[in-house]
FIMIDREN-143632 format. One line per field, with one value per residue (C-alpha): z negated, y negated, x negated; residue in three letters. Coordinates in pm, whole numbers. Each point is the difference from the previous one (the first is absolute). Layout:
BEGIN
up [Z_...]
north [Y_...]
east [X_...]
residu [ALA_...]
//
This chain:
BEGIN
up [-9482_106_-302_15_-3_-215_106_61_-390_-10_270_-119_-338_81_243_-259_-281_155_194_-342_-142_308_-43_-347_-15_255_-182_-308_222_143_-328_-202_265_116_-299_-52_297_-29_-141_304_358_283_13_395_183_340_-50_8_165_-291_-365_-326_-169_-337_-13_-244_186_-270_308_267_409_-6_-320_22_-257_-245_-389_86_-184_-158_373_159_-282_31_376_-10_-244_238_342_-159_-120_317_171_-164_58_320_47_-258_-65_367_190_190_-110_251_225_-41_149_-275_-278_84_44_-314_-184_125_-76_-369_-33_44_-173_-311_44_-1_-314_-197_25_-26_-324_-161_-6_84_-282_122_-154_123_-19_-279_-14_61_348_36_130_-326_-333_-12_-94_114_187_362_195_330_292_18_341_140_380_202_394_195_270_167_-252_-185_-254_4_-332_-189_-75_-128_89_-149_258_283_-99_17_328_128_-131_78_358_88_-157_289_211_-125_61_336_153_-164_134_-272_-93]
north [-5959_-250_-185_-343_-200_-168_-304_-27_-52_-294_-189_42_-95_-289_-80_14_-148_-365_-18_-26_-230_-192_-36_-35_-274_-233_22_-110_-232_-156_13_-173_-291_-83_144_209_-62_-334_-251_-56_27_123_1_-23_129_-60_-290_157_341_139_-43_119_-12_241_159_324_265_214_225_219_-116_-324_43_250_173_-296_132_377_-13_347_143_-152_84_376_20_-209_318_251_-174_28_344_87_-149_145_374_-93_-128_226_327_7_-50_-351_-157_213_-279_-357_-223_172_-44_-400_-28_176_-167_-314_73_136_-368_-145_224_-100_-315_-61_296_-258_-289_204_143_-349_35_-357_-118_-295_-111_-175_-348_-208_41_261_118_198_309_-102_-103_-296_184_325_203_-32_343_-92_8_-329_-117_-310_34_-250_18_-171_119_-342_-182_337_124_365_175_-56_244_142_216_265_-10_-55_359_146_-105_82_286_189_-197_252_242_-48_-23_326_206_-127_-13_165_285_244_-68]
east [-10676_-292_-125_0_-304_-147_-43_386_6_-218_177_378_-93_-287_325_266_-213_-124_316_149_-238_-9_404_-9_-319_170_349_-158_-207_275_284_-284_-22_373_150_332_261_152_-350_-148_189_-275_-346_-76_-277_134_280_347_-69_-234_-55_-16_343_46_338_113_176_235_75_-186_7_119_192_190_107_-69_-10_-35_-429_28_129_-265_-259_80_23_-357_-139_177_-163_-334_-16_127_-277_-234_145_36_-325_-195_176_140_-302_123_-314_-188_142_-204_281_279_-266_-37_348_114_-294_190_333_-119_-170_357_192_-254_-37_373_83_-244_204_386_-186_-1_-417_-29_114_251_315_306_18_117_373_263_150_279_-279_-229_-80_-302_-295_50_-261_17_18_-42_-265_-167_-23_-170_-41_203_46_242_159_117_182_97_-219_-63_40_-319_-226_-364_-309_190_293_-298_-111_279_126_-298_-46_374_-83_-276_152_297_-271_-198_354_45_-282_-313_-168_-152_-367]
residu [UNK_UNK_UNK_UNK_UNK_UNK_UNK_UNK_UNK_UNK_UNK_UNK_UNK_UNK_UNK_UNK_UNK_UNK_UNK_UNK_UNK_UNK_UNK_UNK_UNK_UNK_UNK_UNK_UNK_UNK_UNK_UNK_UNK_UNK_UNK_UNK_UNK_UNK_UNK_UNK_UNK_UNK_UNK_UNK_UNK_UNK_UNK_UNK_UNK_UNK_UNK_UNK_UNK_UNK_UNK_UNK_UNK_UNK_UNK_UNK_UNK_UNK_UNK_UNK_UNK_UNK_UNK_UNK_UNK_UNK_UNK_UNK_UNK_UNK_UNK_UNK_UNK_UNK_UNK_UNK_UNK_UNK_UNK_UNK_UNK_UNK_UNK_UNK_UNK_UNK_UNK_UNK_UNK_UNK_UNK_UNK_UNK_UNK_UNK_UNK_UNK_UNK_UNK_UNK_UNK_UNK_UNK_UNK_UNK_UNK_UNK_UNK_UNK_UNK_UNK_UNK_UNK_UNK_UNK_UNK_UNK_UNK_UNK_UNK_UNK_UNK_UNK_UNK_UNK_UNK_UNK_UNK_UNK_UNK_UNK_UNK_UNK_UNK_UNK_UNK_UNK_UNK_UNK_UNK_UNK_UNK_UNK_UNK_UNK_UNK_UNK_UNK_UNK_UNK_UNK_UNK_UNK_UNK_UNK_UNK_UNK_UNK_UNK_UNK_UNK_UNK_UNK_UNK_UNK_UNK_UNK_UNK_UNK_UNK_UNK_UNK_UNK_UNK_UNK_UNK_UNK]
//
């Protein structure tokens, strides 16, 4: 098996590293600002297609699956050691478009495994709900990206999202249409 080179190693992880900060930086950025969901409505950058709007997202895509943390804690571990076989152990690193786009994708799945983790240290507001107790870490992604779609807002979102549509997009792109090195 061809070794991989070295240089493949600096670019995932100089990839996967300031993605992370990036995502993480303007979160914090953005949370410290407009506050938790609810204190301030929209911060707009272009008036009423796109703004800055924070929102906490208990789920995965769009929601879904809304409470499941430890799944999607676990499956965020699994994703990233995977990538890194893949990648490392493998030999799909020899490729420069798979390394960006898992580099990309690892940003994401970071980024996002931060906030599920509780890392940011926010708590629910000050009273009960029937889904929890005032006070109460907060383990969910914190997103703040607003776009509207007409007069429907699309699911908000964050850098970490960005990456990792953009990074599973060229990987669909790397299976179907790539030509080896």
């Amino acid at each position: 098996m061809k070794a991989v080179p070295a240089n493949r190693y600096i670019v995932f992880f100089s990839i996967a590293i300031v993605g992370c900060i990036v995502d993480l930086a303007t979160k914090r950025f953005v949370f410290s600002r407009l506050g938790p969901p609810g204190r301030r409505t929209t911060w707009w950058v272009v008036q009423d297609i796109f703004g800055f709007q924070t929102s906490l997202n208990e789920g995965a895509l769009f929601g879904m699956g809304r409470g499941m943390v430890s799944v999607f804690v676990v499956l965020s571990v699994v994703a990233a050691v995977g990538i890194l076989i893949w990648l490392f152990y493998a030999g799909a690193a020899r490729s420069r478009l798979l390394t960006v786009a898992l580099g990309c994708v690892t940003a994401g799945i970071f980024g996002n495994l931060y906030d599920r983790l509780g890392m940011h240290g926010l708590r629910w507001g000050g009273y009960d709900t029937p889904l929890h107790m005032a006070g109460e870490p907060v383990y969910a992604v914190r997103d703040w990206i607003l776009v509207m779609i007409g007069r429907w807002p699309w699911p908000n979102f964050n850098i970490a999202d960005s990456l990792l549509v953009c990074g599973a997009a060229v990987l669909i792109w790397h299976a179907c249409f790539w030509k080896d090195e």
